[in-house]
PyMOL Python script that loads the backbone (N, CA, C, O; Angstrom):
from pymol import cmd

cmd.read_pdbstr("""\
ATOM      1  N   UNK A   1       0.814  -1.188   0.000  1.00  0.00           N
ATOM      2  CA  UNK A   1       0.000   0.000   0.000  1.00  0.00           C
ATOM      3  C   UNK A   1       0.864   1.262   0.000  1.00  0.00           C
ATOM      4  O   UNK A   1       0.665   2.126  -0.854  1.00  0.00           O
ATOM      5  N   UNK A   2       1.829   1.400   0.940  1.00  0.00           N
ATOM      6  CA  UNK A   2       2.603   2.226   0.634  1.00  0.00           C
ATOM      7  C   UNK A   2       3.875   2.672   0.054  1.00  0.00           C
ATOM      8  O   UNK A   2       4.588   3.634   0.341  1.00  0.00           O
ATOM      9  N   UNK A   3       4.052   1.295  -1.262  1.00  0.00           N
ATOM     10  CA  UNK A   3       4.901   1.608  -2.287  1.00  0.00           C
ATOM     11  C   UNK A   3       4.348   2.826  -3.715  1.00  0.00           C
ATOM     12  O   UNK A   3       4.972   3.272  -4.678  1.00  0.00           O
ATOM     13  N   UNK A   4       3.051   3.008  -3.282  1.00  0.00           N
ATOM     14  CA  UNK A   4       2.389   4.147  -4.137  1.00  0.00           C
ATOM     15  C   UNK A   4       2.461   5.456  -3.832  1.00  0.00           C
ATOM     16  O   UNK A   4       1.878   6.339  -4.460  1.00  0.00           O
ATOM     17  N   UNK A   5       3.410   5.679  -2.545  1.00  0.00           N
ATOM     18  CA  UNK A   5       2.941   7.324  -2.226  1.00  0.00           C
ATOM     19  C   UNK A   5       4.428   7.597  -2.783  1.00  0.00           C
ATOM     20  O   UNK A   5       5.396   6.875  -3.024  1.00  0.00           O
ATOM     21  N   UNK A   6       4.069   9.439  -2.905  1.00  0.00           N
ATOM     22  CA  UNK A   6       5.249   9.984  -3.168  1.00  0.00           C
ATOM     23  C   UNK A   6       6.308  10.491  -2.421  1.00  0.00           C
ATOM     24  O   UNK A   6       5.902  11.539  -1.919  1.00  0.00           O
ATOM     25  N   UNK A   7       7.510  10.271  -2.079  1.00  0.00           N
ATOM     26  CA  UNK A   7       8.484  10.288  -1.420  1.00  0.00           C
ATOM     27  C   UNK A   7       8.329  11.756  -1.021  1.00  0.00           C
ATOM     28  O   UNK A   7       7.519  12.575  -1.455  1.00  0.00           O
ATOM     29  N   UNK A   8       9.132  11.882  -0.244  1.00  0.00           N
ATOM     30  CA  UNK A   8       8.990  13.707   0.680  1.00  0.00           C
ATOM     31  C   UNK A   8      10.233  14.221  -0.655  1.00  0.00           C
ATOM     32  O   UNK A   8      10.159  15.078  -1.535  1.00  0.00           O
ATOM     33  N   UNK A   9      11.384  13.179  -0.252  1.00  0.00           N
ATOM     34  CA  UNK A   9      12.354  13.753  -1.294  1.00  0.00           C
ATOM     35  C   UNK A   9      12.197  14.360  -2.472  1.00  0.00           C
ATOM     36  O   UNK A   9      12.619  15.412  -2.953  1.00  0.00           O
ATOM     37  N   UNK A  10      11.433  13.399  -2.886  1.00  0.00           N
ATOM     38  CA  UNK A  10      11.261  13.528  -4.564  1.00  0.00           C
ATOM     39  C   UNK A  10      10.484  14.746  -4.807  1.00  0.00           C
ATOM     40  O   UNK A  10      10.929  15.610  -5.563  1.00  0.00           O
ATOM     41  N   UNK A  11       9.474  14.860  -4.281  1.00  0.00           N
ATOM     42  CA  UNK A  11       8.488  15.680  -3.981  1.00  0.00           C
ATOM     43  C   UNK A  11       9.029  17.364  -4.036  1.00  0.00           C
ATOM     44  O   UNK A  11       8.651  18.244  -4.810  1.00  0.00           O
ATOM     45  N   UNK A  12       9.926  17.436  -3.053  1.00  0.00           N
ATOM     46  CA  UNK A  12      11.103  18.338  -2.845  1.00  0.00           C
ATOM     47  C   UNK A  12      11.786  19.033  -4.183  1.00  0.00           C
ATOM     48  O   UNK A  12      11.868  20.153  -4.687  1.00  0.00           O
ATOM     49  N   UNK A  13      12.230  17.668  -4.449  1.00  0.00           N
ATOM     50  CA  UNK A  13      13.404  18.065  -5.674  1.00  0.00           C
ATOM     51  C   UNK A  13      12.443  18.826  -6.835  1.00  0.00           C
ATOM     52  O   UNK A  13      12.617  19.963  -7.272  1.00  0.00           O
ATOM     53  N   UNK A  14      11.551  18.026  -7.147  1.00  0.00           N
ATOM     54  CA  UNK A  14      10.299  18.015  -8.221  1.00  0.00           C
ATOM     55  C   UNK A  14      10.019  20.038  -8.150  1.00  0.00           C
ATOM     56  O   UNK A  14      10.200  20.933  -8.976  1.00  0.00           O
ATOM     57  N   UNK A  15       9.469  20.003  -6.591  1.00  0.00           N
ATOM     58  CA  UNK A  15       9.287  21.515  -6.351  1.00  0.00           C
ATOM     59  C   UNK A  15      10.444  22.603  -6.591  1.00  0.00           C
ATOM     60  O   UNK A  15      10.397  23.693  -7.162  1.00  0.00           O
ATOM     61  N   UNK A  16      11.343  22.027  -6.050  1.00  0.00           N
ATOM     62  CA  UNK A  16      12.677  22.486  -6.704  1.00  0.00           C
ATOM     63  C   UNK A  16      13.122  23.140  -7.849  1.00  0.00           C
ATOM     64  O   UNK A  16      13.449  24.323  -7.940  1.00  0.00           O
ATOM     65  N   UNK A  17      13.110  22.163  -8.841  1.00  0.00           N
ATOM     66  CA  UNK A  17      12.920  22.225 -10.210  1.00  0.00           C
ATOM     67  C   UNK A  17      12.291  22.790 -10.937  1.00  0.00           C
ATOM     68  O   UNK A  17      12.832  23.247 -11.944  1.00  0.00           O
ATOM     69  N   UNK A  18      10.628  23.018 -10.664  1.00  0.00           N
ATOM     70  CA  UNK A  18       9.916  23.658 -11.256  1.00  0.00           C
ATOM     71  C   UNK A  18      10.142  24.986 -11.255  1.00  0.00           C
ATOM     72  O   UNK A  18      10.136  25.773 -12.201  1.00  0.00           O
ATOM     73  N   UNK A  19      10.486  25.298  -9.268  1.00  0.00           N
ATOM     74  CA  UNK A  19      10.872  26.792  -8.855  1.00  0.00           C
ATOM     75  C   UNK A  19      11.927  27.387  -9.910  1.00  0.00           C
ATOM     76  O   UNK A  19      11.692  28.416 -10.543  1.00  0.00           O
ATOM     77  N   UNK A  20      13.210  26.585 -10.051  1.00  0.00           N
ATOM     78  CA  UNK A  20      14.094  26.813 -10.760  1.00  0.00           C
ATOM     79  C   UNK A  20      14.227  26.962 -11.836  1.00  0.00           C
ATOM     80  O   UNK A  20      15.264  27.422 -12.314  1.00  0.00           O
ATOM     81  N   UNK A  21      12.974  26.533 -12.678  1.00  0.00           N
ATOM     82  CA  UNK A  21      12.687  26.360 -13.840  1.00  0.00           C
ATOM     83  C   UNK A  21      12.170  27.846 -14.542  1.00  0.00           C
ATOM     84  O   UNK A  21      12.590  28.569 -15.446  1.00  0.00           O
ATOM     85  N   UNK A  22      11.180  27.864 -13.726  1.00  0.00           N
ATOM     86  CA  UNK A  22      10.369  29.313 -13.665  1.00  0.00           C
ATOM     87  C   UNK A  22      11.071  30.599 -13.802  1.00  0.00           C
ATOM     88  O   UNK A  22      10.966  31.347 -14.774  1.00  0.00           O
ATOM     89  N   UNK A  23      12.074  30.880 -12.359  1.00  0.00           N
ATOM     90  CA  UNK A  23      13.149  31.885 -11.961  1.00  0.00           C
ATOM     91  C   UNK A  23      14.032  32.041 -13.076  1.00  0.00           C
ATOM     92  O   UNK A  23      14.391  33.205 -13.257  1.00  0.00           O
ATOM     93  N   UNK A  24      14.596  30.966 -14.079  1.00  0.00           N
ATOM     94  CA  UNK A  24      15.007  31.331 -14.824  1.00  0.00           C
ATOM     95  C   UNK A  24      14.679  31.802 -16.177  1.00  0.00           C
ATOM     96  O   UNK A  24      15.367  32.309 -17.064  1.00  0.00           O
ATOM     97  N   UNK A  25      13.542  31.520 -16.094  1.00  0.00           N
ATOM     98  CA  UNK A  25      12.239  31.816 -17.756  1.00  0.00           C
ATOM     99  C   UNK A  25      12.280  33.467 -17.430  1.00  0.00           C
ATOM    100  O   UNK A  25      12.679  34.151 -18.373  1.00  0.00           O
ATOM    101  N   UNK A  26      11.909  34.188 -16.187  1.00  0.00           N
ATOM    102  CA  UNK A  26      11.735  35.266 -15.982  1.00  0.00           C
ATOM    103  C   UNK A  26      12.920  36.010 -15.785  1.00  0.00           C
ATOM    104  O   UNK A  26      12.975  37.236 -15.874  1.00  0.00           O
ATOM    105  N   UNK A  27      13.891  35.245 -15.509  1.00  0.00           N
ATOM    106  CA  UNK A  27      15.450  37.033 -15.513  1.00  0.00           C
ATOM    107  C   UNK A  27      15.745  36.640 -16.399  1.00  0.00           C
ATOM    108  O   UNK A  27      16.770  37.281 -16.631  1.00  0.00           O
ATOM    109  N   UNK A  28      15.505  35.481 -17.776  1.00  0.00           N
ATOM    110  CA  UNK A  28      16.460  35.257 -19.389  1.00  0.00           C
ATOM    111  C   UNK A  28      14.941  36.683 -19.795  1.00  0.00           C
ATOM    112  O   UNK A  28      15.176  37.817 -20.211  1.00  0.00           O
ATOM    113  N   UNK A  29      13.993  36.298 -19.598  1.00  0.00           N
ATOM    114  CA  UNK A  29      13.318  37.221 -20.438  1.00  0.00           C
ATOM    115  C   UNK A  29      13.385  38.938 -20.278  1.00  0.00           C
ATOM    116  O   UNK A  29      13.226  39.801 -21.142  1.00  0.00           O
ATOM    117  N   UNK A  30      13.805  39.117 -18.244  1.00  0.00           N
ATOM    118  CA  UNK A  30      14.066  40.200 -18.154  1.00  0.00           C
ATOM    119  C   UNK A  30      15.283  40.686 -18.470  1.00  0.00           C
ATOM    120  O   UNK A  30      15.299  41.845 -18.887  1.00  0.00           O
ATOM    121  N   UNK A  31      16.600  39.943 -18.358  1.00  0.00           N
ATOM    122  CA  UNK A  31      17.702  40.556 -18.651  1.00  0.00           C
ATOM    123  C   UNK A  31      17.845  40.583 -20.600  1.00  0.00           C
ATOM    124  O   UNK A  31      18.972  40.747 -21.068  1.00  0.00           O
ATOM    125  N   UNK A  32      16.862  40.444 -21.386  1.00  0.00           N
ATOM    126  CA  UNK A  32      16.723  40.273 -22.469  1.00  0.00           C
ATOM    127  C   UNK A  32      15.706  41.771 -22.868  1.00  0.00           C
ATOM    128  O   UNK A  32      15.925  42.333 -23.941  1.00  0.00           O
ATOM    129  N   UNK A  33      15.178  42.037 -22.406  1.00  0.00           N
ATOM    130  CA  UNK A  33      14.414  43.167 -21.901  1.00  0.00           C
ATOM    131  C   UNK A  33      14.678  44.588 -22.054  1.00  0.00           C
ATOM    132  O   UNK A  33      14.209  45.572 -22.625  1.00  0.00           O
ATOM    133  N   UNK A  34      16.435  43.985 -20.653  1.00  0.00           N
ATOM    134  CA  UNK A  34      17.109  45.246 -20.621  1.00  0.00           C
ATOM    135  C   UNK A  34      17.889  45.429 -21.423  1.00  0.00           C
ATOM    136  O   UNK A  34      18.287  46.584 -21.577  1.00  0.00           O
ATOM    137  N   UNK A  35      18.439  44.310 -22.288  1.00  0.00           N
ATOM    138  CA  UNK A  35      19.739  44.542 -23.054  1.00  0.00           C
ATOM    139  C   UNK A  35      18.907  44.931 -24.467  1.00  0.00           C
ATOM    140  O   UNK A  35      19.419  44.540 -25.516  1.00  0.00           O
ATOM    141  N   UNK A  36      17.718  45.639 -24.531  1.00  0.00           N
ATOM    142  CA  UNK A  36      16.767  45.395 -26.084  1.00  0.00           C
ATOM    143  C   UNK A  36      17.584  47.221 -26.273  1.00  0.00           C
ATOM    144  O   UNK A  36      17.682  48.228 -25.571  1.00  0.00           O
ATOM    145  N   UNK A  37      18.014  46.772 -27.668  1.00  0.00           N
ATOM    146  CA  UNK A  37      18.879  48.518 -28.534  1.00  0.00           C
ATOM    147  C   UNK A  37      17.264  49.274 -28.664  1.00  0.00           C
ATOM    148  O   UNK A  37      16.134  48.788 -28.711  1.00  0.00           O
ATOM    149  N   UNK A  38      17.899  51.005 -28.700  1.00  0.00           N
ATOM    150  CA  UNK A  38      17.203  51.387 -28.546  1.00  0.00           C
ATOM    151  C   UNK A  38      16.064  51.852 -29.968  1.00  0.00           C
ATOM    152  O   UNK A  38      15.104  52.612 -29.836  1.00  0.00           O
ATOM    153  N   UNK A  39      16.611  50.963 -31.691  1.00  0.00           N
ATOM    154  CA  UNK A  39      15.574  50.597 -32.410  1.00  0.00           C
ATOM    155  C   UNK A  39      14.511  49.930 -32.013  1.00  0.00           C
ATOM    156  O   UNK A  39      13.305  50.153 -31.899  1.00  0.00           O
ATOM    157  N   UNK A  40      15.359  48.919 -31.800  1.00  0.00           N
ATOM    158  CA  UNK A  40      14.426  47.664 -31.260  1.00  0.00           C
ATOM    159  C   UNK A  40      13.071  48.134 -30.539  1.00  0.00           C
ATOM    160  O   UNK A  40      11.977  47.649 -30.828  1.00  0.00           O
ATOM    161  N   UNK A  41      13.274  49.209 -29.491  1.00  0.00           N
ATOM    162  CA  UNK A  41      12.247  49.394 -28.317  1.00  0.00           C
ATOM    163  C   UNK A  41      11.543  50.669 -28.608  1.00  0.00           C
ATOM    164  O   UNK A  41      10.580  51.123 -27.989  1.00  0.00           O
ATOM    165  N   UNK A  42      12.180  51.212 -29.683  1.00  0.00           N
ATOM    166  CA  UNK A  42      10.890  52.353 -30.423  1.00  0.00           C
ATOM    167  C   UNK A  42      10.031  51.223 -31.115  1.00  0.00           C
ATOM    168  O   UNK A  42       8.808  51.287 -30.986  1.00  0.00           O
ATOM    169  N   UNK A  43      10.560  50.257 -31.796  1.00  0.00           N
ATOM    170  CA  UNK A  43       9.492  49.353 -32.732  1.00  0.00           C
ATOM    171  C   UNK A  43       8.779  49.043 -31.916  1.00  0.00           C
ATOM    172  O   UNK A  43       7.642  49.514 -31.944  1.00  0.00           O
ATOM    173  N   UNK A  44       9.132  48.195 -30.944  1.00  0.00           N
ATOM    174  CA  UNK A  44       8.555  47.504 -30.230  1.00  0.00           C
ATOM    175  C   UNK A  44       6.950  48.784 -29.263  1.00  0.00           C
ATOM    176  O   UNK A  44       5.780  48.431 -29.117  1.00  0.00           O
ATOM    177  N   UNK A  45       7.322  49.617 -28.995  1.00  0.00           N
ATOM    178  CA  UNK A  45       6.427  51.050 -28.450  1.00  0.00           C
ATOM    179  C   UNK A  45       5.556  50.884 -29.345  1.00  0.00           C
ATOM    180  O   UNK A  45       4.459  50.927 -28.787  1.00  0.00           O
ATOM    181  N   UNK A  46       5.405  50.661 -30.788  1.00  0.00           N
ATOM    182  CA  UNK A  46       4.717  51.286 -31.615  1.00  0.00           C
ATOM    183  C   UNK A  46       4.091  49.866 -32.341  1.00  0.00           C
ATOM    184  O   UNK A  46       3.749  49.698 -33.511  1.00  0.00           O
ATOM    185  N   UNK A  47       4.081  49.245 -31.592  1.00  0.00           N
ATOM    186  CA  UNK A  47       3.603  47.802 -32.057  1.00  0.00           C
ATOM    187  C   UNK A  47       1.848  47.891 -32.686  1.00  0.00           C
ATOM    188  O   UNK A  47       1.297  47.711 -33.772  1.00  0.00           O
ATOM    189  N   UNK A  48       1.458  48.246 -31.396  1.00  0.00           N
ATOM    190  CA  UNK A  48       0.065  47.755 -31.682  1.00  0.00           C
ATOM    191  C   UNK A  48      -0.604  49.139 -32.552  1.00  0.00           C
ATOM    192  O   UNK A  48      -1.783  49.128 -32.905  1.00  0.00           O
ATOM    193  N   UNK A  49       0.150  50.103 -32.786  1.00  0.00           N
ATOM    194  CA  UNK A  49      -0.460  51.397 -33.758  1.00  0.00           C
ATOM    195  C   UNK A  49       0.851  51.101 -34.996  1.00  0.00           C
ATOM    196  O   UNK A  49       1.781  51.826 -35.348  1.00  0.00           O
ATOM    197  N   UNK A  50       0.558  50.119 -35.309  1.00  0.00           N
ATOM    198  CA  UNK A  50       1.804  49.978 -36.471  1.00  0.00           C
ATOM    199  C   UNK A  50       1.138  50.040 -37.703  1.00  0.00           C
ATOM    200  O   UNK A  50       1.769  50.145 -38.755  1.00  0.00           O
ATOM    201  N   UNK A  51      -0.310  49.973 -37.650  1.00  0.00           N
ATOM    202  CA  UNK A  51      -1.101  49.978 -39.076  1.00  0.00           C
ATOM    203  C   UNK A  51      -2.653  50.569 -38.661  1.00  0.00           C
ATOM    204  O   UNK A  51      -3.458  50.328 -37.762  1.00  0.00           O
ATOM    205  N   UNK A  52      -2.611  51.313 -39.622  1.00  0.00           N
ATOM    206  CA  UNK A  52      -3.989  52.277 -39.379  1.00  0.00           C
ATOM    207  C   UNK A  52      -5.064  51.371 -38.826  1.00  0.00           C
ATOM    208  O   UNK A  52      -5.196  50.310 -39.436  1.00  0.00           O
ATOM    209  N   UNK A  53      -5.716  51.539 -37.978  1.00  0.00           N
ATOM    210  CA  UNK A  53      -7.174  51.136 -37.220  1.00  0.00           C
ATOM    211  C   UNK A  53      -8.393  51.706 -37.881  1.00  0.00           C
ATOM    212  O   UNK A  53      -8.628  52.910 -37.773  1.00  0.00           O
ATOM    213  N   UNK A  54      -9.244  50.846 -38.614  1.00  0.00           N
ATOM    214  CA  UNK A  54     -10.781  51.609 -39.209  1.00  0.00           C
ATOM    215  C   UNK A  54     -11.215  52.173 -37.948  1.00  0.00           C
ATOM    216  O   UNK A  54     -10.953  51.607 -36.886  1.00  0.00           O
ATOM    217  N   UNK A  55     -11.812  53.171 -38.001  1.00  0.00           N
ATOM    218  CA  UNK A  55     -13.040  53.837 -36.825  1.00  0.00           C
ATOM    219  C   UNK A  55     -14.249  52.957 -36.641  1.00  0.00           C
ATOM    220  O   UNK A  55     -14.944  52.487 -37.541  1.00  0.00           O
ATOM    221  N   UNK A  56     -14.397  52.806 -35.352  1.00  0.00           N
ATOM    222  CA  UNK A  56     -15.871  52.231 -35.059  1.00  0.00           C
ATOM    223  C   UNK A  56     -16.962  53.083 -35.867  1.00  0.00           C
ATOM    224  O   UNK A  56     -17.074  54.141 -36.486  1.00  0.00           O
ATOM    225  N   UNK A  57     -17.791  51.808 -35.419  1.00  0.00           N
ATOM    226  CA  UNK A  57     -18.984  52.034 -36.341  1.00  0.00           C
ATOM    227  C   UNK A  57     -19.771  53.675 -35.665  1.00  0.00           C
ATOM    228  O   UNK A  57     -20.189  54.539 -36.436  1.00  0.00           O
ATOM    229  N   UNK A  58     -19.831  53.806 -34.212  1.00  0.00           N
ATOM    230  CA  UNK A  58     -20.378  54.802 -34.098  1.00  0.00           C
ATOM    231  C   UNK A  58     -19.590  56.002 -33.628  1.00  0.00           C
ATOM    232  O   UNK A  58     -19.942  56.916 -32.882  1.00  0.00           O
ATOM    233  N   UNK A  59     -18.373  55.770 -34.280  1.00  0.00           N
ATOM    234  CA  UNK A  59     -17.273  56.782 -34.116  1.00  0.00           C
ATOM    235  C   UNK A  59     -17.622  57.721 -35.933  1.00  0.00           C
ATOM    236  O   UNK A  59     -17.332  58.883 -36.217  1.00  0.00           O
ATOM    237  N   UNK A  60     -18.240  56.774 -36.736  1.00  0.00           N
ATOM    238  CA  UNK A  60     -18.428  57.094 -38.458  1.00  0.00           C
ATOM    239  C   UNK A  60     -18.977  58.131 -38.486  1.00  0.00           C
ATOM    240  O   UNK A  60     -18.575  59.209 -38.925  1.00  0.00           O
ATOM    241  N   UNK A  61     -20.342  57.742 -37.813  1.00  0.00           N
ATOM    242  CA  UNK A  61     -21.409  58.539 -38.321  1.00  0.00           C
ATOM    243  C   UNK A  61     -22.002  59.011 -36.969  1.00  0.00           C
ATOM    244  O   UNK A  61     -22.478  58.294 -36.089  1.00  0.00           O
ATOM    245  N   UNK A  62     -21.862  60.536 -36.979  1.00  0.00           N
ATOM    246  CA  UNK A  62     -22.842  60.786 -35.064  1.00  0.00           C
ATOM    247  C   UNK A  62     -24.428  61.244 -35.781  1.00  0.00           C
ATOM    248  O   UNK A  62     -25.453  61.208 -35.100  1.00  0.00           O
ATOM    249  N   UNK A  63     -24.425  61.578 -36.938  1.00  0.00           N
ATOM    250  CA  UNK A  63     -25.518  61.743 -36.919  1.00  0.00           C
ATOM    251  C   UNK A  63     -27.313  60.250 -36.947  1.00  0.00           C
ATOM    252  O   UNK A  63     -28.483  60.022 -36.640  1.00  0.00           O
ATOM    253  N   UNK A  64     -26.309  59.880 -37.457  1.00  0.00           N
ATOM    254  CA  UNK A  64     -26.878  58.089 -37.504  1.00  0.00           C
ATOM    255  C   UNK A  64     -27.570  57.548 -36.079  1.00  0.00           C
ATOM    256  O   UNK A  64     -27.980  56.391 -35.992  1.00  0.00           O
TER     257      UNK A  64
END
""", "prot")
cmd.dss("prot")
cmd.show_as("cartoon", "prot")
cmd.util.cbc("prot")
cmd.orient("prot")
């Protein structure tokens, strides 16, 4: 019966790992961040207005 549970150790390491896993996803992406030239981070500013937006529909017409 209790060759099915999970070891404290393992358990540990497992948590470990993931922690470690994580911590490093987030300072590669932040120190990637900081090292971005300063083309790069005007493009990047101007991302989501990079191509004209149609006007809403009741932005068209106010008299409508």
């Amino acid at each position: 019966m209790f060759r099915r549970l999970i070891f404290e150790d393992s358990a540990a390491l497992f948590t470990l790992v993931a922690f470690i896993t994580a911590v490093s996803i987030f300072v590669s992406i932040t120190w990637r961040a900081l090292r971005m030239k300063r083309p790069q981070l005007a493009h990047s500013e101007q991302l989501p207005f990079s191509t004209p937006t149609p006007a809403a529909r009741h932005d068209s017409d106010p008299a409508a």
